[in-house]
Steps between C-alpha positions, in 0.01 A plus 500: 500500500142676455305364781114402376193719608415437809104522668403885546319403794692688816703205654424233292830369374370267222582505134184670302321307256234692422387892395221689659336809351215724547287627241300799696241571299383175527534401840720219441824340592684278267731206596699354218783332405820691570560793278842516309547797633460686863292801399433762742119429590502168494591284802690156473339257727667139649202186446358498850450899429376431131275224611356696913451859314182629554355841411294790654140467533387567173727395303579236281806259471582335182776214559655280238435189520732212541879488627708780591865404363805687528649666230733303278862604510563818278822571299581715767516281732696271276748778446526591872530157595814447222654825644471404860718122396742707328551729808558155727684359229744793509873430617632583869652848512889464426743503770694830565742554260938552563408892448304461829699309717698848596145573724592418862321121613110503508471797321333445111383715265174552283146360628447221737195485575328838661836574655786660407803541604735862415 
């Protein structure tokens, strides 16, 4: 399953809620609602980071105003979510068949788990 965007802030293990960006010419940093899309210059900040960020001396910060919220769900996730129940939901490998049971005792074939036995 597709794990959300997390803070870009080094450490900060917190799910982002919010997008900063610069706009040079102007001397300003932007701090928005999250962006539907990580783009290369922008940074995805957690709500403590959105709401603490200050800028260089000289610069101005514009911040949105009111409540940071999470993304909704996408269909995405939806789909990764459905995929990842059908994997759980999937039966238990079958036992070894009559063609195998010429293999001397504890020996199987095919993949169990990172092992394998020739």
């Amino acid at each position: 399953m597709r794990s959300p965007r997390r803070c870009s802030r080094n450490g900060c293990p917190r799910q982002a809620v919010a997008t900063l960006t610069y706009v040079y010419n102007e001397s300003t940093a932007v701090v928005g609602p999250l962006a539907a899309f990580a783009e290369p210059h922008t940074y995805d900040l957690c709500e403590p980071h959105a709401r603490n960020l200050t800028a260089p001396r000289g610069w101005d910060v514009v911040r949105h105003e009111g409540e940071f919220e999470p993304p909704p769900p996408t269909t995405d996730d939806l789909v990764a979510l459905a995929e990842a129940v059908r994997e759980a939901a999937r039966p238990a490998p079958r036992p070894p068949s009559e063609d195998e049971s010429h293999l001397p005792s504890g020996q199987q074939t095919g993949r169990r788990g990172h092992l394998r036995v020739i």
